[in-house]
Each structure stands twice: as C-alpha cells, then as structure tokens.
N, C-alpha and C positions, 0 to 999 in steps of 0.2 A: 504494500500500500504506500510505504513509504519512496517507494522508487516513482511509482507514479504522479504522487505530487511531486515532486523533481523533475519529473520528465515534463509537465504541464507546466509549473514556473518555469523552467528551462525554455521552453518552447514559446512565452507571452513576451519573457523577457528577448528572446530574437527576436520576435517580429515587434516589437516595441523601437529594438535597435533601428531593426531594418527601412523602417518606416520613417524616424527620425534622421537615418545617414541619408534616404534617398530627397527628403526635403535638402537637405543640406552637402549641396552639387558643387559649391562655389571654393575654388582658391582659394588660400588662405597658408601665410607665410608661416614658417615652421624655422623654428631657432633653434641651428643647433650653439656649439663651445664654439667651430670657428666660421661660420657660417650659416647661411640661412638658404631657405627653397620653397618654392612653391606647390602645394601638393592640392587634390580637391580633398573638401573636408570629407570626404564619404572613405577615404583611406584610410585619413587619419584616426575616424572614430572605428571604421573595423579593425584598424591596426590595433588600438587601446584595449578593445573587445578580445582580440587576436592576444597578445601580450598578458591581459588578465586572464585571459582562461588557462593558459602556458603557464604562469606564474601561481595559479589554483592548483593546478594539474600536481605539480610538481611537490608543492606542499600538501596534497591531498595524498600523492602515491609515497611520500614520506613517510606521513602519517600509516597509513595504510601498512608498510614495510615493518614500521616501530612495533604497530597492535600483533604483527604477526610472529616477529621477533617475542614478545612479549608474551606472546599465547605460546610459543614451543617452548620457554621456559617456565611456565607454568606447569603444562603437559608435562615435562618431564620432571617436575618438581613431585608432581600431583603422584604419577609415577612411582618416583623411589617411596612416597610415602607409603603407597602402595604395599611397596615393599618390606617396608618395615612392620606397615600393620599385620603383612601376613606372616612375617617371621613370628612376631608378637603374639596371634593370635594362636602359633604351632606351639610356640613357649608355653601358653598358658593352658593350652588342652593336654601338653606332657607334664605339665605340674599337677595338673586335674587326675590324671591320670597315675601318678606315680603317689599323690595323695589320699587315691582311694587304695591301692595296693597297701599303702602305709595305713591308713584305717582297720581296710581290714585283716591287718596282719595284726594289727594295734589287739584288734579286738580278739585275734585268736588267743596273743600271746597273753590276751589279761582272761579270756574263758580257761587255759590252761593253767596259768596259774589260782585262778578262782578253784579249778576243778582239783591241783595239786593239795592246795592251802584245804578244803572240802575232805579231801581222802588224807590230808594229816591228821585234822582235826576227829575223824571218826576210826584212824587207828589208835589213837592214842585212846 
C-alpha cells in the first residue's frame, strides 16, 4: 500500500514539474565560478529534478545498504544466540536428568538403609 502512495505522489509531482518546465521555455543566464550561459529554463528545472532524484537515489541506496548491513548482523547475532540457548537448554535436560538418577538412587540408598536400620532394630 505503501508503494503505491509513492508511486501516485511520484507520478503528481512529475506532471506538476512537467507542466510548470513546459510554461517556462525562455532563456535565462546560468552563472557559473568562471562564467556564465544561456540555457532554456525547461533544462534547467529538469536538470535540478534530474540532480535531486541522483542525489535521493544515492542516499536512499545508502541507506538501504546500512539496514541491510544491519539486518545480517543481527541474523547472525540472533543466531549464535541461538546457539547458546540450545546448548543451555541440553545443559539443563542433563542436569534434569542426572538429578532424577541422583533422586532416585537418593531414595534407594535411604529405603536400604531405612530397611538395614528396621532389621537391626528387630535382631537385637
């Protein structure tokens, strides 16, 4: 959606131009540092048109270069994090894991001693 209003002010603002260079036919001196010339205004103002869209262009595909630059260091940020969550995530399903072994070993070695400490108490 957003292209298309762009593409529609894009398209007002030329014939806006075009309309305004074609009124304006007439000569008109152009100064440069060591000299001057005569050009018709309808050059001058597509030239100006011509020059800002070049000079748009350029900082637009700059721009444009930066975000993407930007975005594959992100990606790869995003990435290793990735990476790390999943180590972390294996960490903690072998702790889970080595913690239930330890549980229930826990709980063996306290029924055997429960059961030892039982059969002392009823030999004696």
């Amino acid at each position: 959606m957003k292209m298309q209003w762009t593409l529609v002010v894009g398209l007002i603002f030329a014939i806006i131009i075009a309309v305004f260079a074609t009124v304006n036919v007439g000569r008109v001196p152009i100064n440069y540092i060591f000299g001057e010339a005569r050009w018709p205004l309808i050059l001058v103002i597509l030239g100006s048109v011509l020059a800002g869209f070049i000079i748009s262009f350029c900082f637009s595909a700059f721009r444009m270069l930066s975000a993407q630059h930007q975005t594959k260091a992100v990606k790869k940020e995003l990435e290793q994090n990735r990476v790390v969550l999943n180590e972390k995530d294996s960490e903690i399903l072998r702790l889970k894991e080595e913690l239930k072994q330890r549980g229930a070993s826990a709980f063996v070695v306290e029924d055997i001693a429960d059961d030892l400490g039982s059969n002392q108490k009823s030999t004696k």
